[in-house]
N, CA and C atoms as a LAMMPS dump frame, in Angstrom:
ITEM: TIMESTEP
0
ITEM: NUMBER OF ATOMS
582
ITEM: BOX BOUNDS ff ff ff
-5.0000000000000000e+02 5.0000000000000000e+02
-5.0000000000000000e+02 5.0000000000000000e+02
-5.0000000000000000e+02 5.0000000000000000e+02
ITEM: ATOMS id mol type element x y z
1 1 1 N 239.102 200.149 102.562
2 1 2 C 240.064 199.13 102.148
3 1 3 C 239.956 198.938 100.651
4 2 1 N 240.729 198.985 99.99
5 2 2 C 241.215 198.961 98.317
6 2 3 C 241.194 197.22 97.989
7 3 1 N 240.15 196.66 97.705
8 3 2 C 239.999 195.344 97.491
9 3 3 C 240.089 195.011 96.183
10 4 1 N 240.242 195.925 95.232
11 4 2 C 240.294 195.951 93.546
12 4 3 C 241.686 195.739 93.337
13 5 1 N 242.565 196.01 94.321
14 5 2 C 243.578 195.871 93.519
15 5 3 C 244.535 194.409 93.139
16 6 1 N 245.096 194.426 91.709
17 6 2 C 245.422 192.633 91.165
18 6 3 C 246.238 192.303 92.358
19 7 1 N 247.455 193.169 92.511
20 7 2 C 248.539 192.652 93.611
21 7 3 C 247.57 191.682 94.481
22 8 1 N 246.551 192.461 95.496
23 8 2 C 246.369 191.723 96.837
24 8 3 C 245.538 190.652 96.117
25 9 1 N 244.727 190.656 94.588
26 9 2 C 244.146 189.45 94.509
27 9 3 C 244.897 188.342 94.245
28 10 1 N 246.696 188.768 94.081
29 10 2 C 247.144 187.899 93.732
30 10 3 C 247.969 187.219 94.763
31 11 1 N 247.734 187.817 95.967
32 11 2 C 248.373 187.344 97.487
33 11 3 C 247.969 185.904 98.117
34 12 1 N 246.353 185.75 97.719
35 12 2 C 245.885 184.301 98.367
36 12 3 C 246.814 183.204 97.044
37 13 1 N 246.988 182.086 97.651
38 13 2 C 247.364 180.893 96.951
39 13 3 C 246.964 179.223 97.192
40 14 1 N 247.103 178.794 96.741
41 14 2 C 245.691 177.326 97.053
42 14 3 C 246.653 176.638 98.035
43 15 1 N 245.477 176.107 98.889
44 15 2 C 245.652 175.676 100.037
45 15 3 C 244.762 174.518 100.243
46 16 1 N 245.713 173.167 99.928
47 16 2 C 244.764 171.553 99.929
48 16 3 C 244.279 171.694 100.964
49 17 1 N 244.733 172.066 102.327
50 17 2 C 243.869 171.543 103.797
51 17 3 C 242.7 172.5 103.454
52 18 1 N 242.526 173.125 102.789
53 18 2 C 240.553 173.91 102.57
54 18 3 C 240.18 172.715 102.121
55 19 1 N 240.534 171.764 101.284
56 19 2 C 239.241 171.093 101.207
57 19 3 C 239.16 169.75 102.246
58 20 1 N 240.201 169.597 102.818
59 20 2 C 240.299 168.539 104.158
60 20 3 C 239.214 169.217 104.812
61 21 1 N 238.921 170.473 105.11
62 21 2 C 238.557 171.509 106.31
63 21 3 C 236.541 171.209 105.485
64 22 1 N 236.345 171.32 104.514
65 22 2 C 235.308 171.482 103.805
66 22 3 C 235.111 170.19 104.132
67 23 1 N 235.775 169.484 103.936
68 23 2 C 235.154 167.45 103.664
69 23 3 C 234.651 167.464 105.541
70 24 1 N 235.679 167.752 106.344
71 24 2 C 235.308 166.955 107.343
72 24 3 C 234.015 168.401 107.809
73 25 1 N 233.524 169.501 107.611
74 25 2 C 232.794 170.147 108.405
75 25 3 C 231.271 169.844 106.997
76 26 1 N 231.127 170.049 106.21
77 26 2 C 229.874 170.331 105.088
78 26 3 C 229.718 168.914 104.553
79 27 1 N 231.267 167.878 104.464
80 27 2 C 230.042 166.745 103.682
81 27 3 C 229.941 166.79 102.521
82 28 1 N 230.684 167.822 101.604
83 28 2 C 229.92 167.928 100.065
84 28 3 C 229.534 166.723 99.226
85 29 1 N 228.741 166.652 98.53
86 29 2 C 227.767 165.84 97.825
87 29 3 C 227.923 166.353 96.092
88 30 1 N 228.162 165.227 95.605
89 30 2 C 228.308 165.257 93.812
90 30 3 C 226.834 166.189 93.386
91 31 1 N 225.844 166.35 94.126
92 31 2 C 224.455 167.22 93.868
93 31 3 C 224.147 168.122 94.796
94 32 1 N 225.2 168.392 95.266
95 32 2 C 224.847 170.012 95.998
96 32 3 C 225.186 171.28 95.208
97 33 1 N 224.204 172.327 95.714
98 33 2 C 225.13 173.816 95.142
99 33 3 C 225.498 174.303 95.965
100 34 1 N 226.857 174.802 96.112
101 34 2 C 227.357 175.064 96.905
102 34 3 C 228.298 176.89 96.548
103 35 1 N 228.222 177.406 97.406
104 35 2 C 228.805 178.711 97.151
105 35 3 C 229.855 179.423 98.304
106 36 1 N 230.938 179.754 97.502
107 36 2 C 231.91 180.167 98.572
108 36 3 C 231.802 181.837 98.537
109 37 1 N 231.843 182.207 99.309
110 37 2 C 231.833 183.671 99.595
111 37 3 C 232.864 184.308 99.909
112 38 1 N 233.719 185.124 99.171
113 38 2 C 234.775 185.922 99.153
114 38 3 C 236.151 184.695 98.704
115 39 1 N 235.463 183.836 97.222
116 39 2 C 236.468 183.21 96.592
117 39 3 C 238.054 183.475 96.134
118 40 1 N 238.332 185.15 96.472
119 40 2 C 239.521 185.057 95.521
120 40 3 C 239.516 184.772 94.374
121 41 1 N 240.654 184.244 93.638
122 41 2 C 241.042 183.865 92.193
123 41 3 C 240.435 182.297 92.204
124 42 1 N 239.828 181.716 93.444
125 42 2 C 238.97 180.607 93.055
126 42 3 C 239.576 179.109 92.95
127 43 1 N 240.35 179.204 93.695
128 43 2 C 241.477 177.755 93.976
129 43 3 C 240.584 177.098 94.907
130 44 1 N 240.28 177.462 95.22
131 44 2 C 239.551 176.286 96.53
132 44 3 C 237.988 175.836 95.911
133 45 1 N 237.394 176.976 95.183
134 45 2 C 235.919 176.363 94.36
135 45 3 C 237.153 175.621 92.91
136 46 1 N 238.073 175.474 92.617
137 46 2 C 238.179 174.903 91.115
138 46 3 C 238.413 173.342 92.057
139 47 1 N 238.987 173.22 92.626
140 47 2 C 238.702 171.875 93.493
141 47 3 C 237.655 171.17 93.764
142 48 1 N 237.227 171.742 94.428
143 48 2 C 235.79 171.082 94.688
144 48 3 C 234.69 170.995 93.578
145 49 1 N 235.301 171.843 92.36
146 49 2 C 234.237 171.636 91.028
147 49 3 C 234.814 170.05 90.691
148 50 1 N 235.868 169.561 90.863
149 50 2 C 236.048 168.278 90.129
150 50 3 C 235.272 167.463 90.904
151 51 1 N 234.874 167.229 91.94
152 51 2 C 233.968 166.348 92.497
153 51 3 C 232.45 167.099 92.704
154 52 1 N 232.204 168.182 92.636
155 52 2 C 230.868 169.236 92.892
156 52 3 C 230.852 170.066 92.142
157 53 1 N 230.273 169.824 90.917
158 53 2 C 230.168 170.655 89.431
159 53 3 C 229.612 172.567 89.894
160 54 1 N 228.64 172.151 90.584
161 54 2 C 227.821 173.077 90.819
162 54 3 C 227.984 174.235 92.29
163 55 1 N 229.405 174.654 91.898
164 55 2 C 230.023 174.9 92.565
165 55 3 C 230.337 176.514 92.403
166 56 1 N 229.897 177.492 93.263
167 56 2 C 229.806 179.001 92.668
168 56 3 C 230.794 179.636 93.436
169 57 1 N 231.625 180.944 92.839
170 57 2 C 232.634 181.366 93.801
171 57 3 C 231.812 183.241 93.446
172 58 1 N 231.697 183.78 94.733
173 58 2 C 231.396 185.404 94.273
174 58 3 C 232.978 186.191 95.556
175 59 1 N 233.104 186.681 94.848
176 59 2 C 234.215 187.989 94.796
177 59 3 C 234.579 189.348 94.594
178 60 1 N 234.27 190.679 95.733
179 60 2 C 234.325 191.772 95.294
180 60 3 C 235.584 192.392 95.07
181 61 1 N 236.436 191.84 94.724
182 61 2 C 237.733 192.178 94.198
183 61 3 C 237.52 191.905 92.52
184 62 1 N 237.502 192.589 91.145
185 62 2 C 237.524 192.707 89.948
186 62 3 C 238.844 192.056 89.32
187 63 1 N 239.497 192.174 90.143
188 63 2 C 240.992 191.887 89.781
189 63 3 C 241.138 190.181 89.973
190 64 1 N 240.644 189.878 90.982
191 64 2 C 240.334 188.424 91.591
192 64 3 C 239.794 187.472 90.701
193 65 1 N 238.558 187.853 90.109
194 65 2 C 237.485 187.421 89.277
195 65 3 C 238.232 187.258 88.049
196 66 1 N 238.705 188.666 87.475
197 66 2 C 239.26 188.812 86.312
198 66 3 C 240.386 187.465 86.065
199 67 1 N 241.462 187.182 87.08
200 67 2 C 242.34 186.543 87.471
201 67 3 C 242.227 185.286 87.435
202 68 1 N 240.683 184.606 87.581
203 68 2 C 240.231 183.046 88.705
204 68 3 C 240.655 182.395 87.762
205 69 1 N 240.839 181.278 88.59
206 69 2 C 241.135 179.948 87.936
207 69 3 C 240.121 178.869 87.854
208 70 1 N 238.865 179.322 88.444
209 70 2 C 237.689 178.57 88.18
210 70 3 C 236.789 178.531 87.213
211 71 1 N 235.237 177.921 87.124
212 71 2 C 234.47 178.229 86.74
213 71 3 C 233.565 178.861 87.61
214 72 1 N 232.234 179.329 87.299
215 72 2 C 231.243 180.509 87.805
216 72 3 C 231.566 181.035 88.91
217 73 1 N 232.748 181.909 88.959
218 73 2 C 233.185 182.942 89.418
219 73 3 C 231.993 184.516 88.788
220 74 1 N 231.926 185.026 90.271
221 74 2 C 231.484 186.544 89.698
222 74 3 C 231.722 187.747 90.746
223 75 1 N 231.721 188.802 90.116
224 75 2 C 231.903 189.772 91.189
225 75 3 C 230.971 190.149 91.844
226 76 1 N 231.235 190.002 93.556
227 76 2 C 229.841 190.707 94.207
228 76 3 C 230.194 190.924 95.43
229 77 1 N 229.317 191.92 96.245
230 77 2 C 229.645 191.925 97.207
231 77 3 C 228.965 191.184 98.387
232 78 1 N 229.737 190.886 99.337
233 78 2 C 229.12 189.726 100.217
234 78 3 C 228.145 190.525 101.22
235 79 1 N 227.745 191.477 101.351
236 79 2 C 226.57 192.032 102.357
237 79 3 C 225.454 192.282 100.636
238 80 1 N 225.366 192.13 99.703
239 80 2 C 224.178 191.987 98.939
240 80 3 C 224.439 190.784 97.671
241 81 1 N 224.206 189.523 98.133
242 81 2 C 224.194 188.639 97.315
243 81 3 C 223.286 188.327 96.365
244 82 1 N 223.568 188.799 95.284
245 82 2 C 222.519 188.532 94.034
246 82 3 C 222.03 186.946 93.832
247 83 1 N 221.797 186.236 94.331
248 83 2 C 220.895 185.259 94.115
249 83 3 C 219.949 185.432 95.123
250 84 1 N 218.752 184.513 94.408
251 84 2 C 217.163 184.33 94.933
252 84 3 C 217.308 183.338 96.405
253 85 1 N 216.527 183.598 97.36
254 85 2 C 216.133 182.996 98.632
255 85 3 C 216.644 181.434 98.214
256 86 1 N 216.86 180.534 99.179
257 86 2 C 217.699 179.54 99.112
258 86 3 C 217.709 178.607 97.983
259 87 1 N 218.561 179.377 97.625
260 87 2 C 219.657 178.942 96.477
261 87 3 C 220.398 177.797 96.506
262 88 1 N 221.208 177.536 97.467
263 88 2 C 222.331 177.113 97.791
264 88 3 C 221.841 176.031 99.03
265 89 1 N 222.67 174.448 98.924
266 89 2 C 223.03 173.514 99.749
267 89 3 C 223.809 173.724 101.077
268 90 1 N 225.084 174.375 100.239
269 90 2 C 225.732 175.062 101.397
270 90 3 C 227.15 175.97 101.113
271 91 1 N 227.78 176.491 102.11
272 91 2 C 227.967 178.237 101.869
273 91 3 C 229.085 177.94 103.067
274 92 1 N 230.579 178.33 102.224
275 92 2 C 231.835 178.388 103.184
276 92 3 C 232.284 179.937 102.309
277 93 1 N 233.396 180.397 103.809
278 93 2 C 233.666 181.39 103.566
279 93 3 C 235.183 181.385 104.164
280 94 1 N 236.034 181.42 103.586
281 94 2 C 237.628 181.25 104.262
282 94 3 C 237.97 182.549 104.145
283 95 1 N 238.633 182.701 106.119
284 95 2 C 238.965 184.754 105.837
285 95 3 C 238.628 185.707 105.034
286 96 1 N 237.502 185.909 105.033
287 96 2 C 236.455 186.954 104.492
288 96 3 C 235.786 187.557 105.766
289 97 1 N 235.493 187.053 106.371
290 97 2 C 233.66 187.791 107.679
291 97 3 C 234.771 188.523 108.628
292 98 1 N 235.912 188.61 108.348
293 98 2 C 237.044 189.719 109.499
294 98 3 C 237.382 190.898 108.72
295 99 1 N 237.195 190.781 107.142
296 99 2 C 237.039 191.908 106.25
297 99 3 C 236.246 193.11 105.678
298 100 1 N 235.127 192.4 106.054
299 100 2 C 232.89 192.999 105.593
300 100 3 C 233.223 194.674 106.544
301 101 1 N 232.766 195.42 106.162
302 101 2 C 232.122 196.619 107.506
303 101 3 C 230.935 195.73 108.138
304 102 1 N 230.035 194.798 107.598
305 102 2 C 229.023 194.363 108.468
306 102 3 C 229.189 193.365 108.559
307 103 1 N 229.675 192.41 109.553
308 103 2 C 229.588 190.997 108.946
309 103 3 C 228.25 190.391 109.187
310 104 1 N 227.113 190.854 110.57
311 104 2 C 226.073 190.807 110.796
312 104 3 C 225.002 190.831 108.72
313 105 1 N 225.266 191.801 108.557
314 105 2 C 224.58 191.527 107.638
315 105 3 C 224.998 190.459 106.592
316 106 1 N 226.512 190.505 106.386
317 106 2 C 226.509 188.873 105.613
318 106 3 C 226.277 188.066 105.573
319 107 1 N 226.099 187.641 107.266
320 107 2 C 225.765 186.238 107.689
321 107 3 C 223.857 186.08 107.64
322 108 1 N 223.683 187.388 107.287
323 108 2 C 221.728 187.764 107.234
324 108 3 C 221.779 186.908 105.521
325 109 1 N 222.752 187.6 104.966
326 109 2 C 222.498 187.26 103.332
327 109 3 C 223.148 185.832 103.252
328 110 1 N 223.735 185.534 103.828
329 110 2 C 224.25 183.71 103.821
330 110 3 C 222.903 183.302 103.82
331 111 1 N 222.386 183.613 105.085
332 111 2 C 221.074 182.802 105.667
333 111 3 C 219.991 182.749 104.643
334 112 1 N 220.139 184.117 104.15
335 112 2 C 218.667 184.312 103.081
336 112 3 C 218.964 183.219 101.873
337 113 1 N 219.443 183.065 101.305
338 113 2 C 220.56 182.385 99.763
339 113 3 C 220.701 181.032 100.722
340 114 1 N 220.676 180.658 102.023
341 114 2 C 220.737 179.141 102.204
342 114 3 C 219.644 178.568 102.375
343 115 1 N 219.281 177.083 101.79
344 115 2 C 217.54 176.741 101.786
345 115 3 C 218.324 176.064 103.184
346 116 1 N 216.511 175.567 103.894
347 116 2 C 216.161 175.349 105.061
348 116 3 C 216.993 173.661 105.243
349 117 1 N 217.711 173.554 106.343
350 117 2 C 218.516 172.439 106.353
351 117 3 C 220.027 172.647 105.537
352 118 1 N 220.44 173.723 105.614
353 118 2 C 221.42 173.893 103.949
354 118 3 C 222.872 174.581 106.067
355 119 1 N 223.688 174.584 105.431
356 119 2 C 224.786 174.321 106.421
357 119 3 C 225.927 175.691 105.721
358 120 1 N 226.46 176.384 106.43
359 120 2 C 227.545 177.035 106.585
360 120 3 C 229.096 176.872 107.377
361 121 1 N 230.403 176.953 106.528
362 121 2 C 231.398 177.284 106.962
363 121 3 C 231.851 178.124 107.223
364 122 1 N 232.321 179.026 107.98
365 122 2 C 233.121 180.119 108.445
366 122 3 C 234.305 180.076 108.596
367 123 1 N 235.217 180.224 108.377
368 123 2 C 236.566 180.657 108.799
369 123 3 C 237.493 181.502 108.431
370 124 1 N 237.983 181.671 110.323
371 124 2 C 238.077 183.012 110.07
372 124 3 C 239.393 183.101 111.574
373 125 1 N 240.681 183.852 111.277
374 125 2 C 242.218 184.128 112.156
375 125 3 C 241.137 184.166 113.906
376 126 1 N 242.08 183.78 113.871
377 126 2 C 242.117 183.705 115.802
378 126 3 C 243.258 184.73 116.062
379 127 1 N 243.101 185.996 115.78
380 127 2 C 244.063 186.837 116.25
381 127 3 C 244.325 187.109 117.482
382 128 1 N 245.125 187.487 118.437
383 128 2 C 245.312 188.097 119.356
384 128 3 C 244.692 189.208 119.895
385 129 1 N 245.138 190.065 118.495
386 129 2 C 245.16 191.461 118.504
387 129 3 C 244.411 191.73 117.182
388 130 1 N 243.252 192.708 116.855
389 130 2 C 243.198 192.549 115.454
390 130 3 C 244.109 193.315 114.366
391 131 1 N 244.219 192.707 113.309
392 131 2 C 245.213 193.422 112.328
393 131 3 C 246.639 192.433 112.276
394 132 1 N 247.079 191.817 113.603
395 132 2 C 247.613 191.428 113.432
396 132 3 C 248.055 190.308 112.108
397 133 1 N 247.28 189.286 111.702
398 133 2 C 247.315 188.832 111
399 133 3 C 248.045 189.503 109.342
400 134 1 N 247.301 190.619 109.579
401 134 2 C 247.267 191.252 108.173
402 134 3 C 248.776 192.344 107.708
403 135 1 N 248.94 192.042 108.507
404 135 2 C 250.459 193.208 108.462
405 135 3 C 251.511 193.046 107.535
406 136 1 N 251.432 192.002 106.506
407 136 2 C 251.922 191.744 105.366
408 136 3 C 251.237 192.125 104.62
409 137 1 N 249.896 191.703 104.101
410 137 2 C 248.687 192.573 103.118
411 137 3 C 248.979 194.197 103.103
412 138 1 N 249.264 194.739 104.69
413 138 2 C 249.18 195.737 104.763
414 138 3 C 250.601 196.747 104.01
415 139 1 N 251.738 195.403 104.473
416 139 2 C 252.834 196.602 103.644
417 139 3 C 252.591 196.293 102.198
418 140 1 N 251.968 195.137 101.656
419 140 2 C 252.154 195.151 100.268
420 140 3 C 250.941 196.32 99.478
421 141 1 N 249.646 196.501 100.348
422 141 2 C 248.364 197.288 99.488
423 141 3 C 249.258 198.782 99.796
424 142 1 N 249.443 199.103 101.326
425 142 2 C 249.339 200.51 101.793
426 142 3 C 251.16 200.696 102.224
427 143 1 N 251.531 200.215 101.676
428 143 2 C 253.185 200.236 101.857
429 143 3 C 253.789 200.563 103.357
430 144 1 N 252.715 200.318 103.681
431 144 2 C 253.044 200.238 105.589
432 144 3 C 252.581 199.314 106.713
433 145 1 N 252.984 198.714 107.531
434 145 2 C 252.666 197.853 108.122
435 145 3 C 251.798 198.18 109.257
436 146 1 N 251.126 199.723 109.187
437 146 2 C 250.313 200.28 110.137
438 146 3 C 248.989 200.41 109.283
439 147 1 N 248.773 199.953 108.704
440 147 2 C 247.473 200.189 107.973
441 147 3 C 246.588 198.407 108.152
442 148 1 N 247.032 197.892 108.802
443 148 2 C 246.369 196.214 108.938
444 148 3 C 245.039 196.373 109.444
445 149 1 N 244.892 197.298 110.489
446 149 2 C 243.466 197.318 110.762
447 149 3 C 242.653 198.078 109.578
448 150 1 N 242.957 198.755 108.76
449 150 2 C 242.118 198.825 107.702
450 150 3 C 241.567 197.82 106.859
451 151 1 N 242.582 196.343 106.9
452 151 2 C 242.234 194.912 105.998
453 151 3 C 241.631 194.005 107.012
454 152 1 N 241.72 194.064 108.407
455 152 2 C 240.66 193.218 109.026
456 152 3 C 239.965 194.403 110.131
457 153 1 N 239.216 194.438 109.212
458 153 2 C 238.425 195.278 110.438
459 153 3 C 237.375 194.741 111.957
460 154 1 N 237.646 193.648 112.148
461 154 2 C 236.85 192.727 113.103
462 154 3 C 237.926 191.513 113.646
463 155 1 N 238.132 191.674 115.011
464 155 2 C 238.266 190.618 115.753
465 155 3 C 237.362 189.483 116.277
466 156 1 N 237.186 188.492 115.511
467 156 2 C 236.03 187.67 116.034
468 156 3 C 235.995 186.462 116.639
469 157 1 N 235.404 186.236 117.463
470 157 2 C 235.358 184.567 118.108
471 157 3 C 234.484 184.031 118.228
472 158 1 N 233.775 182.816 118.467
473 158 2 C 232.566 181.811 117.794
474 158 3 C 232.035 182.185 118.61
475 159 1 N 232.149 183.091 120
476 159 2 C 231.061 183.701 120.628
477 159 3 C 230.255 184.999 119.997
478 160 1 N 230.906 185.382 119.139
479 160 2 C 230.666 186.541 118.192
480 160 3 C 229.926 186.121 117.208
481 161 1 N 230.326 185.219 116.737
482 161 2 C 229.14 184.678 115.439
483 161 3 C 228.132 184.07 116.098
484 162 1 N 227.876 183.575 117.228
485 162 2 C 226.694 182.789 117.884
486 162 3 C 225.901 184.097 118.278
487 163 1 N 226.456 185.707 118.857
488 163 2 C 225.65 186.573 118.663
489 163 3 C 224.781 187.235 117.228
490 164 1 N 225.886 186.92 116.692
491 164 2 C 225.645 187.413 114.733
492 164 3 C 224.229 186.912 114.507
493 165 1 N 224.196 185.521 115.001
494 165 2 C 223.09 184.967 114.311
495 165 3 C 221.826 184.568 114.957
496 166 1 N 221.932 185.522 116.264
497 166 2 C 220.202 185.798 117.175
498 166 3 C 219.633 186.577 115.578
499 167 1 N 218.406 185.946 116.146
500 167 2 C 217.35 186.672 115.386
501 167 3 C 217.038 185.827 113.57
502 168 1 N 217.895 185.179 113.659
503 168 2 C 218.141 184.443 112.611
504 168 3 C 217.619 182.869 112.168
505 169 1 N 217.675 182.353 111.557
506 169 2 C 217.135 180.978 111.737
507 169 3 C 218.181 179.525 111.405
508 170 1 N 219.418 180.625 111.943
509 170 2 C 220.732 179.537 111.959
510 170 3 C 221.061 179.125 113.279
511 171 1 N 221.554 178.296 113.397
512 171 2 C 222.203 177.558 114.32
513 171 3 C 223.532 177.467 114.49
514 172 1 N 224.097 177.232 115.764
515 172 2 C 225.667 176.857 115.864
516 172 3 C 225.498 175.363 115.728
517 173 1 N 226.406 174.844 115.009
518 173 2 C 226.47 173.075 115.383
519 173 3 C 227.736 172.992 116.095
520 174 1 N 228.892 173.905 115.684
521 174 2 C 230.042 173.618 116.116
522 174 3 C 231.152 174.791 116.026
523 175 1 N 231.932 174.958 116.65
524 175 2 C 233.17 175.67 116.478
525 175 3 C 234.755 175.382 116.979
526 176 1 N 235.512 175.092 116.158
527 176 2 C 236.981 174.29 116.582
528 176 3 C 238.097 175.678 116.522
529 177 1 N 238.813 175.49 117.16
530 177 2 C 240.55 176.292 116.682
531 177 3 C 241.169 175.03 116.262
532 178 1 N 242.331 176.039 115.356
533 178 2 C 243.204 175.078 114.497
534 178 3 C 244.155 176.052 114.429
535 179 1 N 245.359 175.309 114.895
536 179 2 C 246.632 175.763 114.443
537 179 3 C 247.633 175.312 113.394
538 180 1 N 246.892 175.991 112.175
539 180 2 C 248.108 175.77 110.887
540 180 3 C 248.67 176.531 111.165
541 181 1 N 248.868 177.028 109.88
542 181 2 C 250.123 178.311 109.152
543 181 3 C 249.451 179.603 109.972
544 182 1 N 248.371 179.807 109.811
545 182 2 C 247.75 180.841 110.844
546 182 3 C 246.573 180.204 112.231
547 183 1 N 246.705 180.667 112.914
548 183 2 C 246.009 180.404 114.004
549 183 3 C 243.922 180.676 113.569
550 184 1 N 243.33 179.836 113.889
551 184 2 C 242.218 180.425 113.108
552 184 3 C 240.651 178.955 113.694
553 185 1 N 239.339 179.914 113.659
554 185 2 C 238.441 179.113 114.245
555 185 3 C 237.919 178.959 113.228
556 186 1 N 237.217 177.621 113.022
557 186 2 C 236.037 176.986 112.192
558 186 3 C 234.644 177.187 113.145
559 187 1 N 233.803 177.737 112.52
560 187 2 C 232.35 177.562 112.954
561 187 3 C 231.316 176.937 111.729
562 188 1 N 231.067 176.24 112.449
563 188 2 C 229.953 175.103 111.154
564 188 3 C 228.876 176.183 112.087
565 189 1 N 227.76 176.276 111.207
566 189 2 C 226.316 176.601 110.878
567 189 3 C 224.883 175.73 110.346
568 190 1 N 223.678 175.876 110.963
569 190 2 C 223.003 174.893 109.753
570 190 3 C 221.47 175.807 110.394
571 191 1 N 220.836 175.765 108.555
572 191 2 C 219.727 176.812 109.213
573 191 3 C 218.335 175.716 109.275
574 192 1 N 217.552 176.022 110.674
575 192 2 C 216.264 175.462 110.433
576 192 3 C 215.608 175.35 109.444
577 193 1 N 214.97 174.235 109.556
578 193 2 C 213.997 173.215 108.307
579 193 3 C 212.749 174.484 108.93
580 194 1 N 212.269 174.717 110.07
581 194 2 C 211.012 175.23 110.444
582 194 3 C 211.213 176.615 111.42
């Protein structure tokens, strides 16, 4: 999947109910650090910087980064997150973990980068079918509307992430569906103190 390119970084567009969705699942706090994983151009971290300074967006799209409208935006990829063992308060990820080849290992590197008691958002399409969702991405990157399963490569459901994270020292607290503009589940996370 071609994630460099400006077009598709310029496809996401800000969306107020992310931070309705953030307030009522994480709680953010004027002294948390908090890090979104697979930010885009960074509309949803430039928000939450006006009330949560310390607010990090990482992005393996170049074009995205190049593009953001935030502050500490950087490029990276979400299965090797360059920061040190828990880093971070807490860690949302809007439609990203249906994109990863691993998402198992992302949710390993969430965990590592979240300190003990520190909480995760997930969200992520309630597709039917997978790809479905993506079949616009798909005619605009690959000029065909048969290439969608190349942009979500994972159909997932909160029974899927509750497997993701055996072996791990996260927890499920919760998982909702929501029907906006796209059909799509929230799974809150929170990793043991011990």
């Amino acid at each position: 999947m071609e994630y460099t390119s400006e077009t598709y970084a310029k496809l996401n567009r800000d969306d107020q109910r992310h931070l309705q969705e953030l307030e009522e699942f994480l709680r953010p706090l004027r002294g948390d650090k908090i890090l979104e994983v697979g930010c885009g151009r960074g509309f949803i971290a430039r928000e939450l910087q006006k009330t949560v300074p310390h607010t990090y967006g990482v992005d393996v799209n170049p074009g995205a980064i190049k593009n953001g409208v935030a502050l500490n935006l950087q490029i990276m990829d979400a299965e090797h997150l360059e920061f040190e063992d828990d880093s971070f308060d807490k860690i949302y990820s809007f439609h990203m973990i249906e994109h990863v080849p691993s998402p198992g290992k992302v949710i390993r590197e969430m965990e590592r980068v979240l300190r003990p008691g520190g909480e995760i958002l997930l969200v992520y399409p309630a597709e039917p079918v997978r790809g479905l969702f993506s079949i616009i991405s798909s005619i605009i990157i690959f000029k065909t509307p048969f290439k969608a399963r190349k942009i979500h490569l994972h159909k997932l459901r909160p029974s899927d992430i509750q497997v993701l994270i055996r072996g791990t020292k996260l927890e499920h607290v919760e998982s909702k569906f929501a029907l906006l503009s796209t059909p799509q589940f929230f799974t809150h996370l929170q990793k043991r103190t011990s």
